[in-house]
C-alpha positions as CSV (number, residue, x, y, z in Angstrom):
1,X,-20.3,26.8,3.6
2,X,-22.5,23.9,2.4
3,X,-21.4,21.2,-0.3
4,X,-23.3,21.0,-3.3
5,X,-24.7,17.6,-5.2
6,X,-24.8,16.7,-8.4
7,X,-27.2,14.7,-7.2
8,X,-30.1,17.2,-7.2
9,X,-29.2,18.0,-11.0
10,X,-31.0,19.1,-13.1
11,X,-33.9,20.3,-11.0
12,X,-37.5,19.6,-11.4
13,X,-38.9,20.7,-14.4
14,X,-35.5,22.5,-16.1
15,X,-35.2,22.5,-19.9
16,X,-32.0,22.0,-21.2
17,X,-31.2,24.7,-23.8
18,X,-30.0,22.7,-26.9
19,X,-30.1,22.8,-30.8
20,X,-31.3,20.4,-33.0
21,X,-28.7,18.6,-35.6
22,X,-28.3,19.2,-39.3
23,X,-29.6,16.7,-41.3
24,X,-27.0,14.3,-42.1
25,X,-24.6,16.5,-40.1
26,X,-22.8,15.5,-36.4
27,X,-22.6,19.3,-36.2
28,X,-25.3,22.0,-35.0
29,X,-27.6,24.1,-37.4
30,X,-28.0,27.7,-35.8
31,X,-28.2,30.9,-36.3
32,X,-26.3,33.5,-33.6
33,X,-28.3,33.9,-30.3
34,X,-30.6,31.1,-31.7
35,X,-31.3,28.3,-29.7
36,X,-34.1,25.7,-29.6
37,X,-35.4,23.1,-27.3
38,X,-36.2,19.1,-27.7
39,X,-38.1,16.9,-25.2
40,X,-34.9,14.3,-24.8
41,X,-31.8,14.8,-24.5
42,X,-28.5,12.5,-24.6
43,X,-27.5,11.7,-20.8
44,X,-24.0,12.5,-22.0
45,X,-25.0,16.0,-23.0
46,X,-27.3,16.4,-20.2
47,X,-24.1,15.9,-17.8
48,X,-21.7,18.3,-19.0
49,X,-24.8,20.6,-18.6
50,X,-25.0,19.4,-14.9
51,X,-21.7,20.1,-14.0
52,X,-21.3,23.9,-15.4
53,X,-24.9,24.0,-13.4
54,X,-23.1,22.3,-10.6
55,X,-19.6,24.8,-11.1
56,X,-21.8,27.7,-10.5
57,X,-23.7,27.0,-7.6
58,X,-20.5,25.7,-5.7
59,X,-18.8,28.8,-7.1
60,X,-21.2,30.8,-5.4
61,X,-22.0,29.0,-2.1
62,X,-18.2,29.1,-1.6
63,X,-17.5,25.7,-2.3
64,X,-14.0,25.6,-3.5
65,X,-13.8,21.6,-3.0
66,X,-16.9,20.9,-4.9
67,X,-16.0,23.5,-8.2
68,X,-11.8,21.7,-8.1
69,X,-13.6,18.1,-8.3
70,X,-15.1,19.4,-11.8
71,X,-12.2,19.5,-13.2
72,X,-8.8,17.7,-14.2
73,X,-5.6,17.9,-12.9
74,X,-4.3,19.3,-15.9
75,X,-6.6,22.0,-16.9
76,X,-5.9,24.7,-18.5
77,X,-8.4,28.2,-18.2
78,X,-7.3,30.8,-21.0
79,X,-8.0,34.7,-20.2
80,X,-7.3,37.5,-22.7
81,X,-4.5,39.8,-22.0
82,X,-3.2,37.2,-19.3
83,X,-1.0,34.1,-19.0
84,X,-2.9,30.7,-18.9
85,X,-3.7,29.0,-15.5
86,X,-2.2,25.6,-15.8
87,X,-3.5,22.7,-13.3
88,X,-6.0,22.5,-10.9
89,X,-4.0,24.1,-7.7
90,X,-3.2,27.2,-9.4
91,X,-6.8,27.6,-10.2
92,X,-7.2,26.7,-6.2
93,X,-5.3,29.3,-5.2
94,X,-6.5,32.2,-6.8
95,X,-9.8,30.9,-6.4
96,X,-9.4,31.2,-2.6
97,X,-7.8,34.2,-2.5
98,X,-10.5,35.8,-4.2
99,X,-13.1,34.6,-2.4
100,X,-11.3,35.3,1.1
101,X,-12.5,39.3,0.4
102,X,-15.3,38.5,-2.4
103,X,-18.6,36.7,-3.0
104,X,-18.9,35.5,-6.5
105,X,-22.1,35.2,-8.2
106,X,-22.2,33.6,-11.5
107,X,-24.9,32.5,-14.1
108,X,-24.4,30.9,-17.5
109,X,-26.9,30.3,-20.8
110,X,-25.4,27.0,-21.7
111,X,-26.0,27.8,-25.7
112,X,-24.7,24.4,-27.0
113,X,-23.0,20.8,-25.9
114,X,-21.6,18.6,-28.1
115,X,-20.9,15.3,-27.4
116,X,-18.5,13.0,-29.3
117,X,-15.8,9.9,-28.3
118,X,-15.3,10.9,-24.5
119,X,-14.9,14.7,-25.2
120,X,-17.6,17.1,-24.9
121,X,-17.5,20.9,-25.5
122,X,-19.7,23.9,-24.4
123,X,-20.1,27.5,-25.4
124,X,-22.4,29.4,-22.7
125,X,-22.5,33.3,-22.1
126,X,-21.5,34.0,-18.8
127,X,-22.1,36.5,-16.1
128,X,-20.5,37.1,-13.5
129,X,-20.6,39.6,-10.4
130,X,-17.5,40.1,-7.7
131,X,-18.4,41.5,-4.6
132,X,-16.6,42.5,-1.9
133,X,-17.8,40.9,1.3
134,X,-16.6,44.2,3.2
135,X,-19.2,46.0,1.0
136,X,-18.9,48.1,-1.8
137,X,-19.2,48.2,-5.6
138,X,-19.6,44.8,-7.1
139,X,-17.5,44.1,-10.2
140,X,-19.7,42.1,-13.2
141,X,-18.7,40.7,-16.6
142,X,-19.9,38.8,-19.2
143,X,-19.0,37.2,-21.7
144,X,-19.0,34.0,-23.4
145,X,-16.6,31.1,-22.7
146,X,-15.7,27.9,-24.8
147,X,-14.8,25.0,-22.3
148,X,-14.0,21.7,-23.0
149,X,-14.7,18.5,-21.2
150,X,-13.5,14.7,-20.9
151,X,-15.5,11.8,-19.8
152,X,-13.3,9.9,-17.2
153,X,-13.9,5.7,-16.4
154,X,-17.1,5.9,-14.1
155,X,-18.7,7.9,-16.5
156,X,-18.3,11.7,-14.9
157,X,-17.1,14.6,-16.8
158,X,-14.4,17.2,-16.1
159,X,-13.3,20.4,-17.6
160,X,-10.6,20.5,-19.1
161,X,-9.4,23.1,-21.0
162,X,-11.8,26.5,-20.8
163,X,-11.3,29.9,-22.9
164,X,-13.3,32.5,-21.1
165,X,-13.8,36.1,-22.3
166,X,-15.9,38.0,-20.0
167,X,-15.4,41.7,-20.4
C-alpha cells in the first residue's frame, strides 16, 4: 500500500469548486446545487480542499496512516442512528477492521469552504462504495457531510469534528 502526498495537490489543471461572496457579506450567496468558479482562490481555502482531496485517495489506496494524520486527536465523526466516534484511534480501528475484508472507494463534490480565524468548514456530497475484497456486491452511499477543520501552528489543517449522512 503506497503513501500518499499532499504534495502533488491539487493536480495540474484542477478547478476548485467555490462560490463567490455576498456583497458586503463574509458568508456565501447560493442557490441549492449551485456552485460557481473564480480564477484565485485563498491558499487557506485551497488547503482544506487538499486535504478532503488527500482523505480520499489515502482512503482508497489503503492508507490508514496518511487519512489518521488529517485529523486531530480529538475528533469527533457524527452518523445518524449511531453513537459518535470520539478520538482518532477509535476512528483507527474501525477503519482497519473495515478495510481488512473491504476496498473503499470514495469521491466528494467539495460544494463550499469557508475560511475564518483558524477554523475552516466544508460541506461536500459524498459517495462512497464498500467492497468486499473476497468479491461480491459492493455497498454505496451518498450523501452529504458537514466537516469542520482547524488550522494547527505550521499552518496544516485537520478535521475535526465531521457530520456525515450518507444513505
Amino acid at each position: 500500500m503506497a503513501a500518499v502526498s499532499l504534495a502533488s495537490f491539487p493536480p495540474a489543471g484542477a478547478a476548485g469548486r467555490v462560490v463567490f461572496n455576498c456583497k458586503g457579506s463574509k458568508f456565501p450567496s447560493f442557490r441549492q446545487g449551485e456552485t460557481r468558479h473564480r480564477g484565485v482562490m485563498n491558499s487557506d481555502e485551497q488547503a482544506v480542499r487538499n486535504v478532503i482531496e488527500l482523505w480520499h485517495r489515502a482512503t482508497g489506496a489503503g492508507d490508514v496512516e496518511t487519512v489518521l494524520r488529517l485529523m486531530s486527536e480529538d475528533v469527533v465523526f457524527l452518523v445518524p442512528g449511531k453513537p459518535p466516534i470520539r478520538g482518532r484511534s477509535e476512528f483507527e480501528a474501525g477503519l482497519r477492521t473495515l478495510l481488512r475484508l473491504h476496498r473503499i472507494d470514495s469521491t466528494g463534490d467539495v460544494h463550499e469552504v469557508q475560511v475564518a480565524d483558524g477554523l475552516a468548514y466544508s460541506w461536500t456530497q459524498l459517495s462512497v462504495r464498500i467492497t468486499p475484497l473476497a468479491g461480491g456486491r459492493s455497498n454505496a452511499r451518498s450523501g452529504s457531510a458537514l466537516s469542520i477543520f482547524r488550522k494547527q501552528v505550521d499552518g496544516s489543517w485537520l478535521l475535526v469534528r465531521d457530520a456525515n449522512l450518507l444513505t
